[in-house]
C-alpha positions as CSV (number, residue, x, y, z in Angstrom):
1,X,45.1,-37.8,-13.2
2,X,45.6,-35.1,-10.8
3,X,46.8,-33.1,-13.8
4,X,44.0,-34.1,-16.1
5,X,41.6,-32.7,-13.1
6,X,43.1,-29.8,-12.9
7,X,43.5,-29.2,-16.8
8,X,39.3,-30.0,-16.6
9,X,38.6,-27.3,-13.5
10,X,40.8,-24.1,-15.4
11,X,38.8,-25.1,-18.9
12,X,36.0,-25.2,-17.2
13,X,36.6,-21.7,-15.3
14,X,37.9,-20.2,-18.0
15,X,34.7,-21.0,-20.5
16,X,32.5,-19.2,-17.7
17,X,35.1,-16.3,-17.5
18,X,34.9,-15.8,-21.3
19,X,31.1,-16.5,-21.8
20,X,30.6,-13.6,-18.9
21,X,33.4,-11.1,-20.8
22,X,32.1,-11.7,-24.5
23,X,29.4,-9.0,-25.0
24,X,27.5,-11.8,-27.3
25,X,26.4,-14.1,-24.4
26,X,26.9,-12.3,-21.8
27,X,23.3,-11.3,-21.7
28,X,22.1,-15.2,-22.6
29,X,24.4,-16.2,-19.5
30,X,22.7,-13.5,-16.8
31,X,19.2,-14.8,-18.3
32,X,20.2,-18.5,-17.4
33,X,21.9,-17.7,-13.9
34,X,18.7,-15.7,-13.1
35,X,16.6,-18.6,-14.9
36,X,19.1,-21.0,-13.2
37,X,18.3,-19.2,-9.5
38,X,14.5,-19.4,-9.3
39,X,13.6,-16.1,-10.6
40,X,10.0,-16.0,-12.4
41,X,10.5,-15.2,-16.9
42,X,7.5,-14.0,-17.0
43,X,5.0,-14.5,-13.9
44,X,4.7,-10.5,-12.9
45,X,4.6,-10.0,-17.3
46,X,1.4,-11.6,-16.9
47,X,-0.4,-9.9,-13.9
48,X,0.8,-6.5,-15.4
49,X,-1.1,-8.1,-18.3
50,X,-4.4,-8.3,-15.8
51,X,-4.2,-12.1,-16.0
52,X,-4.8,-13.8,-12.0
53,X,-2.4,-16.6,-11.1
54,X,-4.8,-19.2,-10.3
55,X,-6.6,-18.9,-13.9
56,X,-3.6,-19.7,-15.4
57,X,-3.0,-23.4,-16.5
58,X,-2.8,-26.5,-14.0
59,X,-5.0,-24.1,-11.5
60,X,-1.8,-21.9,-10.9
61,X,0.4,-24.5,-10.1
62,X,3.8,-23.1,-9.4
63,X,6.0,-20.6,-7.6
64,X,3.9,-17.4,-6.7
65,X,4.2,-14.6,-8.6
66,X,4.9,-11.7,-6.5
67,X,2.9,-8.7,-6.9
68,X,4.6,-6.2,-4.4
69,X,5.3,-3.0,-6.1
70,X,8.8,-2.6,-7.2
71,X,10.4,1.0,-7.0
72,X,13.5,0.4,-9.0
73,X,11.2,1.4,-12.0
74,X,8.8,4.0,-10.6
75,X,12.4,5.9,-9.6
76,X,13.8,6.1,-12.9
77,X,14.2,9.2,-14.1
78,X,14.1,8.0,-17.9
79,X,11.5,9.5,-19.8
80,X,10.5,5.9,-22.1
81,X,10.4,4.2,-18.5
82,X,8.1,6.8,-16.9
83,X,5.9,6.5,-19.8
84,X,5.7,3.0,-19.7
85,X,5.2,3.0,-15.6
86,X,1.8,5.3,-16.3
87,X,0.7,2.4,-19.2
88,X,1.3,0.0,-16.6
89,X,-1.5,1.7,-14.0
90,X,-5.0,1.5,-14.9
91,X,-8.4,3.3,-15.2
92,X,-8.3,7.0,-14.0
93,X,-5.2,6.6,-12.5
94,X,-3.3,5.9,-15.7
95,X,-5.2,9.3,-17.6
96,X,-3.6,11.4,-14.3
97,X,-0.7,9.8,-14.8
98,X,-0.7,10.5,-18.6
99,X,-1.3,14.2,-17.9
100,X,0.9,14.7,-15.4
101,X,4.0,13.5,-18.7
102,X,2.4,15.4,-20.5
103,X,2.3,19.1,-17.7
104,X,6.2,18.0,-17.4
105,X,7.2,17.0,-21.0
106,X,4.7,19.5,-23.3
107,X,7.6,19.3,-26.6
108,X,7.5,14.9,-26.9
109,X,5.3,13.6,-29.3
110,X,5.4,9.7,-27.6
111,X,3.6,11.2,-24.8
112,X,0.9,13.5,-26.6
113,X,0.2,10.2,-28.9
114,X,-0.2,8.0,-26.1
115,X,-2.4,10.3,-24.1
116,X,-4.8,10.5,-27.1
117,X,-4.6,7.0,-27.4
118,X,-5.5,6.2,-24.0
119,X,-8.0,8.8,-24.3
120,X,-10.4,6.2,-25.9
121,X,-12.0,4.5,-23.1
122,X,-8.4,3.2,-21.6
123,X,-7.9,5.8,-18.8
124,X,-10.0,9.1,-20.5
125,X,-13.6,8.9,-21.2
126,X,-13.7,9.4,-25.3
127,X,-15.7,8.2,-27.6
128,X,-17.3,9.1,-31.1
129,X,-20.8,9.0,-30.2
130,X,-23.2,9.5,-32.7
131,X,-24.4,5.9,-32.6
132,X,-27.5,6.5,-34.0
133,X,-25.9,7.4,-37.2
134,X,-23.4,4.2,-36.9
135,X,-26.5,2.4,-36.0
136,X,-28.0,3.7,-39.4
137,X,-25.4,3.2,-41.8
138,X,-25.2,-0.8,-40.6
139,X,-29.2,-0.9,-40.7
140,X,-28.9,-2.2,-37.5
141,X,-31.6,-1.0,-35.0
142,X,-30.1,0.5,-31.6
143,X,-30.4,-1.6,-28.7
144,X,-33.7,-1.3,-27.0
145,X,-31.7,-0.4,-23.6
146,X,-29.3,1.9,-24.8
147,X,-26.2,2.0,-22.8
148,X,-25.6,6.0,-21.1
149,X,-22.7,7.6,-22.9
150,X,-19.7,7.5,-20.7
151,X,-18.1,10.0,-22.8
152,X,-16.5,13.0,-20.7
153,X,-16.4,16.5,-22.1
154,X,-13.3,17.4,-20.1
155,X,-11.6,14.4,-21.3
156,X,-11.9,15.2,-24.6
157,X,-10.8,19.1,-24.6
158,X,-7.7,17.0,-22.7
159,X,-7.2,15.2,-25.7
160,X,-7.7,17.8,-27.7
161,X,-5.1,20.3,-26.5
162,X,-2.5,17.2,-26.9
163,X,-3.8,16.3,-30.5
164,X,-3.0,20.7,-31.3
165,X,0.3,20.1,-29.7
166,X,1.3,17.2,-31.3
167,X,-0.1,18.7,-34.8
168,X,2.3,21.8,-34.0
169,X,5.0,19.6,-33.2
170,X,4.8,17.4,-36.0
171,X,2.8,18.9,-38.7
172,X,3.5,16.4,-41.7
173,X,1.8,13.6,-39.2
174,X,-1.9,12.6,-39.9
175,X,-2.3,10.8,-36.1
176,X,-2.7,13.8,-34.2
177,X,-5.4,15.4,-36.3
178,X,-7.2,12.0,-37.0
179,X,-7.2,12.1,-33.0
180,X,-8.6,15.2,-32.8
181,X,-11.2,14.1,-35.0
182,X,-12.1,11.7,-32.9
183,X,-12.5,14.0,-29.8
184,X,-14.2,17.1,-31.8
185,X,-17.2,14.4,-32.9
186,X,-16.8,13.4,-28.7
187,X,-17.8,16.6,-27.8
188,X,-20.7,17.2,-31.2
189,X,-18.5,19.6,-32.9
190,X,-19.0,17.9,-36.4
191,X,-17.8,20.3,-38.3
192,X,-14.7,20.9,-36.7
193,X,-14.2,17.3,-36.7
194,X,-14.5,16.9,-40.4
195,X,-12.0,19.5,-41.1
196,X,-9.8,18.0,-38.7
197,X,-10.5,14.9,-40.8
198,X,-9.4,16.4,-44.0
199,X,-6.4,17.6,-42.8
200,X,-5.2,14.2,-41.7
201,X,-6.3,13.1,-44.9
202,X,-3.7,15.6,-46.3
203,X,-1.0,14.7,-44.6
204,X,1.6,12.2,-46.1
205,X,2.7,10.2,-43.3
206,X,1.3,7.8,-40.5
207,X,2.8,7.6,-36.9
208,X,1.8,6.2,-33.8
209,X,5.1,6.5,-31.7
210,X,4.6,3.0,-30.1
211,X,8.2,2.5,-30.0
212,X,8.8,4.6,-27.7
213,X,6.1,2.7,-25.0
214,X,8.0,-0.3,-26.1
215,X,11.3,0.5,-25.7
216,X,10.1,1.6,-22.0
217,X,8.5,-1.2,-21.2
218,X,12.0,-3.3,-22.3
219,X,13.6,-0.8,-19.7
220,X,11.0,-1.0,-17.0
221,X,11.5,-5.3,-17.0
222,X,15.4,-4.5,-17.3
223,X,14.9,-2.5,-14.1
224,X,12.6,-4.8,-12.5
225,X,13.8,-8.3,-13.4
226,X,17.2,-8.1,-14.7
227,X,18.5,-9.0,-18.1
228,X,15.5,-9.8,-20.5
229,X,15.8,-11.7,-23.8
230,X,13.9,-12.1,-27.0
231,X,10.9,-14.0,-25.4
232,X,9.9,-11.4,-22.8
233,X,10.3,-8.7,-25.3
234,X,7.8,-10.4,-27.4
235,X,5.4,-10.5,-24.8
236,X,6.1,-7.2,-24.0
237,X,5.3,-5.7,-27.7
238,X,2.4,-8.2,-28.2
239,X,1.1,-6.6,-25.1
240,X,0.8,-2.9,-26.0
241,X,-2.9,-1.2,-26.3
242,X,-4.1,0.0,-29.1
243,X,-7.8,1.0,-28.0
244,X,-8.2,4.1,-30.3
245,X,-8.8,1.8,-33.3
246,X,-12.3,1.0,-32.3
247,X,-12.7,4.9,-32.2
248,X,-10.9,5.4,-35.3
249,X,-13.4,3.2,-36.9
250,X,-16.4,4.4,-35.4
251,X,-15.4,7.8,-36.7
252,X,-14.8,6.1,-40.6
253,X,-18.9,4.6,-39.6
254,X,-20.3,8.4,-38.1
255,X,-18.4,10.2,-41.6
256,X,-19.7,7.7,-43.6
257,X,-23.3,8.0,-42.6
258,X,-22.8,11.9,-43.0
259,X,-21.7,11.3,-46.7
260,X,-24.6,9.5,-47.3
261,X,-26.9,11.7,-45.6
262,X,-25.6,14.3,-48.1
263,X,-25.5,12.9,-51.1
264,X,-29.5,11.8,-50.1
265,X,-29.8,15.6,-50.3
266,X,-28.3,16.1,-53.2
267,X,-25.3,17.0,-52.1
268,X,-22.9,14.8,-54.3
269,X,-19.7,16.6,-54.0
270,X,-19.9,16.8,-50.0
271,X,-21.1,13.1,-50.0
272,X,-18.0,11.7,-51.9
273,X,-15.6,14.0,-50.1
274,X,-16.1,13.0,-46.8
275,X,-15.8,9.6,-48.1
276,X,-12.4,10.0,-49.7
277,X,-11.2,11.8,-46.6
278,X,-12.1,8.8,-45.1
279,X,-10.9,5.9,-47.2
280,X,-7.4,8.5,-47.5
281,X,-6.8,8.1,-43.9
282,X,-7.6,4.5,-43.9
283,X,-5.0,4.1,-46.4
284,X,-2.6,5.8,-45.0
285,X,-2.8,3.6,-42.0
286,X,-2.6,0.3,-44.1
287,X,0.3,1.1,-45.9
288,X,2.2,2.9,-43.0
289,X,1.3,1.7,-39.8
290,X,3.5,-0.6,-37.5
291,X,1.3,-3.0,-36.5
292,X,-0.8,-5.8,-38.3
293,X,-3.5,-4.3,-36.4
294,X,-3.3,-0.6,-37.7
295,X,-3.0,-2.4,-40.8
296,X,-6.1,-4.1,-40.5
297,X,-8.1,-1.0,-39.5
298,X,-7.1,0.9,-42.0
299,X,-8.6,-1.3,-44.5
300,X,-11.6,-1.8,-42.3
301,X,-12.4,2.4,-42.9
302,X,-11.6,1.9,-46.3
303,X,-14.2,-0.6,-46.5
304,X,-16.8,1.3,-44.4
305,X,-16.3,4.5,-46.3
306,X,-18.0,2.6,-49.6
307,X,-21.1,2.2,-47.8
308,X,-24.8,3.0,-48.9
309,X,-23.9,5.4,-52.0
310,X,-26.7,8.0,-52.1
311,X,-28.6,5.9,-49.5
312,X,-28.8,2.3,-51.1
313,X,-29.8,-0.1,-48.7
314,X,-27.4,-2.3,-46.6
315,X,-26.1,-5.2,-47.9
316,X,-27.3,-8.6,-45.8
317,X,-25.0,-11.7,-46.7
318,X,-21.6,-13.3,-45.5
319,X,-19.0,-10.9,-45.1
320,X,-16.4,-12.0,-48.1
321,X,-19.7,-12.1,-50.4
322,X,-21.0,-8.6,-48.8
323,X,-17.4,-7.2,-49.3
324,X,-17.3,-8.0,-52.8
325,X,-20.7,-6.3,-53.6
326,X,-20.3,-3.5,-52.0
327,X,-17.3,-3.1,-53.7
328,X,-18.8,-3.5,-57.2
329,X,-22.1,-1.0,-56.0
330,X,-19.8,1.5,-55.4
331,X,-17.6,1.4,-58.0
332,X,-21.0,1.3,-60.4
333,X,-22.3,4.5,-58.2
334,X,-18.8,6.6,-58.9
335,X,-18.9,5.7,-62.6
336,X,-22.6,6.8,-62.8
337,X,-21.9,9.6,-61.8
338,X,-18.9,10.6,-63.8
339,X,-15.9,10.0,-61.3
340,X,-13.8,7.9,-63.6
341,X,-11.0,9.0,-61.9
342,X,-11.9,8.9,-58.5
343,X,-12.9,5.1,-59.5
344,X,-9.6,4.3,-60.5
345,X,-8.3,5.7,-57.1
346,X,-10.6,3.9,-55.3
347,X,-10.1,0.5,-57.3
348,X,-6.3,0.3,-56.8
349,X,-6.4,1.0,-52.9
350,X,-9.2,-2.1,-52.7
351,X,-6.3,-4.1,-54.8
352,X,-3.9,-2.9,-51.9
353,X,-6.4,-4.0,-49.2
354,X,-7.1,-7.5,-50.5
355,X,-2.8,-8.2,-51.1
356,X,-2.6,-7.1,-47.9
357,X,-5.4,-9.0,-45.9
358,X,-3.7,-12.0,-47.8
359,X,-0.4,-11.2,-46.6
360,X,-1.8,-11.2,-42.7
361,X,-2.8,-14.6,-43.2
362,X,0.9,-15.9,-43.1
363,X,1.7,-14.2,-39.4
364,X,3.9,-17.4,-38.8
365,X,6.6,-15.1,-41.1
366,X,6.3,-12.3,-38.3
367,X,8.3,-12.9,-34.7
368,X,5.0,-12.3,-33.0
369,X,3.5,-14.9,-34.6
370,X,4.3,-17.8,-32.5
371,X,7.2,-19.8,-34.0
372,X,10.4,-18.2,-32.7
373,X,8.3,-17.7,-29.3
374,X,7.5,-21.3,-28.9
375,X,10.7,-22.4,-29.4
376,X,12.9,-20.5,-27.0
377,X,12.1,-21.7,-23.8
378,X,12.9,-25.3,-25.1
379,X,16.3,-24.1,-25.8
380,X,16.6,-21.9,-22.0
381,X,15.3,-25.7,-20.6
382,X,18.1,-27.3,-22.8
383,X,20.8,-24.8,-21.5
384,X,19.5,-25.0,-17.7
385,X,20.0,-28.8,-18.1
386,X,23.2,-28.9,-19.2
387,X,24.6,-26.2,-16.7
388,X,22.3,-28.4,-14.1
389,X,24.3,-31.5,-14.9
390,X,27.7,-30.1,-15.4
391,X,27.3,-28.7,-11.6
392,X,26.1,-31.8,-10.3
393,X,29.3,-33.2,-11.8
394,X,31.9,-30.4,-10.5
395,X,29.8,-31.2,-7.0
396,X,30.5,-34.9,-7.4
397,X,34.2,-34.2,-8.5
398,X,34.2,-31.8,-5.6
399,X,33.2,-34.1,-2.9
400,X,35.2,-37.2,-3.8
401,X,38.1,-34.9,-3.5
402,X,37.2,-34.5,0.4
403,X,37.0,-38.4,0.9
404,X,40.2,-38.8,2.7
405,X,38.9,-35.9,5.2
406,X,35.8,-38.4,5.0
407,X,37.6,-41.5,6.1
408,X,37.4,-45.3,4.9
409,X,34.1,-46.1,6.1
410,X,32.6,-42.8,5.0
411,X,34.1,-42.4,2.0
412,X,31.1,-43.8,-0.5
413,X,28.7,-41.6,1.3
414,X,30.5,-38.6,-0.9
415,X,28.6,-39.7,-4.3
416,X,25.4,-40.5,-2.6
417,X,25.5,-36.9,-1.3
418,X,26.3,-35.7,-4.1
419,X,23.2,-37.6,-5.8
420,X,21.4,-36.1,-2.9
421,X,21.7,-32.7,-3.5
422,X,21.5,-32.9,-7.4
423,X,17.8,-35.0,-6.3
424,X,16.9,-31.5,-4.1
425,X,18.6,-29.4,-6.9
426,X,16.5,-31.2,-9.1
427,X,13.1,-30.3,-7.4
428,X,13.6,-26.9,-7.0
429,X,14.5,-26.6,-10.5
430,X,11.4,-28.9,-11.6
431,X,9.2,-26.5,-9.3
432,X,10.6,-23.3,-11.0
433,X,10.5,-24.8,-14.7
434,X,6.5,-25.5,-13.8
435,X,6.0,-22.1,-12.9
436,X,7.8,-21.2,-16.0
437,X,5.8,-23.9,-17.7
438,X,2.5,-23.0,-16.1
439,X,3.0,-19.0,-17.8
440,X,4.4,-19.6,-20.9
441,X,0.9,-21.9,-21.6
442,X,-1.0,-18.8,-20.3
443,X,0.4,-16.9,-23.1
444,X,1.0,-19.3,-25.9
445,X,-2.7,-18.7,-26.5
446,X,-2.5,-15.1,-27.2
447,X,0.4,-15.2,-28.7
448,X,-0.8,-17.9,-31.2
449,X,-3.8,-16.1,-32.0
450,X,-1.9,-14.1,-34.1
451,X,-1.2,-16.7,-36.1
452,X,-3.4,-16.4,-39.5
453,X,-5.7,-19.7,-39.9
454,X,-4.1,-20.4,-43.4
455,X,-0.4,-20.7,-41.3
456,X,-1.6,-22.8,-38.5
457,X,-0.4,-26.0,-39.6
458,X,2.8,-24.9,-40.8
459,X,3.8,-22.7,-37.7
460,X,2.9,-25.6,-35.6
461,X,5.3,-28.0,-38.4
462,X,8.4,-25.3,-37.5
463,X,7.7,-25.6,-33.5
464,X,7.9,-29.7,-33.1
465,X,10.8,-29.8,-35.5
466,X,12.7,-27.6,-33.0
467,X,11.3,-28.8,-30.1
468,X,12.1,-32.7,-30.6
469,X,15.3,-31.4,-30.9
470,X,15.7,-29.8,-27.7
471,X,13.5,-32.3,-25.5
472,X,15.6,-34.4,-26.9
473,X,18.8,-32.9,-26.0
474,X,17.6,-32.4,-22.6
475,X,16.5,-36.0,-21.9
476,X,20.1,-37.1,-22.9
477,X,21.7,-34.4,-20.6
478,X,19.8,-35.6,-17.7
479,X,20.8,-39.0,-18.2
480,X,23.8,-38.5,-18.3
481,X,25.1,-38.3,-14.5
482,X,22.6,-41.6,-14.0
483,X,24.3,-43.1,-17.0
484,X,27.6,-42.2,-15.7
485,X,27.3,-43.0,-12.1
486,X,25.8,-46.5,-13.4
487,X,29.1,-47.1,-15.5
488,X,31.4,-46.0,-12.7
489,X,29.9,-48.5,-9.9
490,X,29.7,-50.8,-12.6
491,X,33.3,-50.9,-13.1
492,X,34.4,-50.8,-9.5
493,X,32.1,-53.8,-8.6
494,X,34.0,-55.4,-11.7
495,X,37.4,-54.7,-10.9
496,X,37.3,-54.1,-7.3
497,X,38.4,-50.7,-7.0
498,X,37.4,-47.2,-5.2
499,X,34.5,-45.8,-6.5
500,X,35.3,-42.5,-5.2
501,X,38.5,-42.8,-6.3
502,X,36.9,-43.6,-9.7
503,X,34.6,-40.9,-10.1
504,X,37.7,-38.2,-8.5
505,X,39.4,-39.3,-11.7
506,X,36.9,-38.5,-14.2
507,X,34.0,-36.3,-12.9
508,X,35.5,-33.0,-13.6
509,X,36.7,-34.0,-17.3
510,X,33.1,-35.2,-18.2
511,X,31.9,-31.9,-16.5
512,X,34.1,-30.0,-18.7
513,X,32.7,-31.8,-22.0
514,X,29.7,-31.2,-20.6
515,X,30.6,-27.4,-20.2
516,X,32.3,-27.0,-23.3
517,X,28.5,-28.3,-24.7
518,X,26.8,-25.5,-22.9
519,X,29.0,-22.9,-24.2
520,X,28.4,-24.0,-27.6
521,X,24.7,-24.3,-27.2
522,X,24.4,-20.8,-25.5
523,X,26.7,-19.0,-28.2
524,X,24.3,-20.5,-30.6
525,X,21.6,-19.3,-28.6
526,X,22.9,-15.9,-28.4
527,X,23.1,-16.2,-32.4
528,X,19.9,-16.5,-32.6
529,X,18.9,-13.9,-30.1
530,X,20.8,-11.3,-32.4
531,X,19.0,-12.3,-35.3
532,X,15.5,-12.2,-33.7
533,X,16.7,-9.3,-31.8
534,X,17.0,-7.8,-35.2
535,X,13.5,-8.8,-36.5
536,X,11.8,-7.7,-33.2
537,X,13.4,-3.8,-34.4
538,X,11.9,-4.4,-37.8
539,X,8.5,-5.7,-36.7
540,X,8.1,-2.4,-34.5
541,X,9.0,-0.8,-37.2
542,X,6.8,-2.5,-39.9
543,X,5.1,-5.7,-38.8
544,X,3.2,-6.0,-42.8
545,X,6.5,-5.1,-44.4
546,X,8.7,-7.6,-42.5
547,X,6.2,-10.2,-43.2
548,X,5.9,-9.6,-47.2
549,X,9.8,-9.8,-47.3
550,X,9.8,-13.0,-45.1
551,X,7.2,-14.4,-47.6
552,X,9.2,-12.8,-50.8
553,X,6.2,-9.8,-51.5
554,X,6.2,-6.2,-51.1
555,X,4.1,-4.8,-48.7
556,X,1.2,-3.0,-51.0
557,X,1.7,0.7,-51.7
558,X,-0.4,3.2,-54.0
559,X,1.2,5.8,-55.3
């Protein structure tokens, strides 16, 4: 048996040894070891996210999540990392922040588009203005306490010098110009605005640059927290700002009201211009931009940009029926007056808007929609029990080995310390996975609000096939020692023999089954990592066009 031992300990060294060497789970093995040691997934993911612990679920239950400032990030001299460290701060702090990239890195576009982004009421003081024109293309009346502007003059001119450097830098780019839009209308230059508007409308492409952010914010938790996997690299892309949409869409609302105020006038050509300008940016940014969101957006100015022709009154019904009709108005107010063609254009970028409103619906296709989220901790829980239970067995192993330095009347006390410290092993490890527990619940919320209503019940289908699988892996793994220890004092009350001696002859082989089990479950882990890894890269890239393959579609484009 001594040989059989000794065969079990080198497999059992030597699976670690290659698990640690092979570049495919080496990463999955560092997450588990610092899973494994007590070190929070994603506790500090969630303050940085502005969420406290004790509104969390079970009243905060759970290790506490530090919040001391780490300087292994703030030193980094990486330019992505710096970028994310000043998305990370907040309020006024974040817009000095922003500048200061900007004074010291005046050639990157990431940082110009950020700094415009977070120009809209995230850091900077930006905003459209104009309400009452918004105000009078919805019919709505203003609120009898209207709020005082907030907007800040110097802010904008800010934004404005980035959005001319970022036009010079990238010229073929409609962002920084639709940005700059957005400030010129801040500060009531609307004429400047609307040709700052036309010449996004120009241009052919759409680009935000949020990969950048993201892949600094994948660096930043590197640097913070070690080795991150696909879970906290969702939560770290599901978290990114995108507050110049509402801004982007009060600008498609001020335009719009100007077009209509125009062609009230008589002033048909002006009128329809500014709205094609409009709906022309809008779908740009449906067909081209990363996120869902953008997506979204960009239909939503589409949409806007039909409203009121020549001053018809606002439509008051549901929002699919109101949709529909003011599609149809529209369509009947371009034909009226002799734009055939322009109705055509028009009609096929509504068809593009409805395909791809229909395609958001099935967000369960997309990583960030919840599925492939939901089920990886299972599977970390499933790997941390069997490397729980193949060290309690190596301990037990261990320790039966040092029963003759024990002596005869000691020598059963080796399994019931064993037992012992698997029992305070155990609750440490039950401690850390409610922590665990306690933040993944504070986020499956968000992240399943993603989730379109139509792909609920399917999403939610996918999640308990996989994780009956894993509980139920993991309730078998921690039987196991109990089971085993049961059998072993079973069979030495039968035959009379040493239970210590017993489990000294077949602790370390079981542990080494039970090892060989965990490298099999991690590789597959890894396996999957890659290919979610994989789809993470494409989702940044193209969130609707991922999804429409997943779903076998194209994403909608008009020529």
């Amino acid at each position: 048996m001594r040989r059989v031992n000794l065969l079990a300990a080198s497999a059992i060294a030597a699976m670690f040894v290659v698990l640690s060497l092979v570049p495919l789970t080496r990463t999955a093995l560092r997450f588990d070891m610092q899973l494994a040691a007590g070190k929070p997934i994603l506790g500090r993911m969630l303050v940085d996210l502005g969420l406290k612990q004790e509104d969390m679920p079970f009243g905060g239950m759970g290790p506490a999540i530090s919040t001391t400032p780490d300087t292994r990030a703030a030193d980094s001299p990486e330019l992505p990392v710096r970028l994310a460290n000043a998305m990370q701060l907040s309020g006024r702090v974040k817009w000095g922040a922003l500048q200061k990239l900007v004074a010291e890195f005046p050639e990157n576009l990431a940082v110009h588009a950020a700094l415009a982004r977070i120009a809209c009421k995230n850091g900077g003081s930006v905003g459209v203005g104009h309400d009452a024109e918004q105000y009078e293309l919805l019919a709505s009346p203003p609120p009898s306490s209207p709020t005082k502007s907030s907007a800040n003059p110097d802010d904008a001119r800010v934004m404005l010098r980035s959005c001319e450097s970022g036009e010079r830098l990238a010229p073929d780019n409609a962002y920084f110009p639709a940005m700059a839009a957005i400030a010129h209308f801040s500060l009531n230059n609307d004429t400047e605005a609307r040709a700052a508007l036309h010449r996004a409308a120009q241009k052919p492409r759409w680009q935000e640059y949020l990969d950048v952010e993201a892949a600094g914010r994948v660096r930043r938790a590197e640097l913070l927290f070690g080795p991150q996997n696909t879970l906290t690299k969702t939560v770290v892309y599901a978290s990114i700002l995108f507050p110049h949409y509402a801004a982007l869409r009060g600008m498609a609302r001020v335009v719009t009201a100007q077009a209509m105020h125009a062609e009230q006038s008589g002033d048909f050509k002006t009128g329809l211009a500014l709205r094609h300008d409009t709906a022309q940016l809008g779908a740009k940014m449906r067909e081209q931009s990363s996120s869902l969101i953008g997506s979204l957006v960009g239909t939503a100015m589409i949409r806007v940009a039909e409203g009121r022709p020549g001053g018809a009154p606002a439509l008051k019904a549901d929002e699919e029926s109101k949709s529909k009709e003011t599609e149809t108005r529209f369509l009947a107010y371009l034909a009226a007056n002799g734009q055939a063609a322009e109705a055509a254009w028009w009609q096929k970028q509504l068809v593009a808007c409805d395909e791809s409103r229909a395609m958001v619906k099935h967000t369960d296709a997309s990583v960030l929609g919840g599925t492939a989220f939901f089920a990886t901790p299972w599977k970390l829980l499933a790997n941390l029990a069997l490397l729980s239970v193949a060290s309690l067995l190596c301990i037990l192993g261990g320790l039966a080995f040092l029963q003759p330095w024990l002596g005869r009347k000691t020598q059963h006390l080796a399994p019931v310390i064993a037992v012992a410290a698997f029992m305070v092993i155990l609750s440490g490890a039950a401690w850390q996975s409610l922590g665990n527990c306690r933040d993944f619940m504070a986020l499956s919320g968000l992240i399943q609000g993603l989730s379109g209503s139509e792909s609920v019940d399917t999403t939610w289908s996918v999640i308990k096939q996989t994780i009956q699988g894993e509980i139920s892996l993991i309730v078998l793994v921690l039987l196991t020692p109990f089971v085993y220890l049961a059998t072993v004092a079973f069979q030495t009350l039968k035959k009379r023999g040493s239970l210590t001696a017993r489990i000294r002859q077949t602790a370390l082989p079981l542990a080494a089954v039970l090892t060989l089990a965990y490298a099999v479950h991690l590789t597959a882990f890894a396996l999957r990592e890659r290919v979610i890894e994989r789809q993470l890269r494409q989702v940044l890239t193209h969130e609707g066009r991922f999804i429409a393959a997943q779903i076998g579609k194209e994403w909608p484009t008009v020529p």
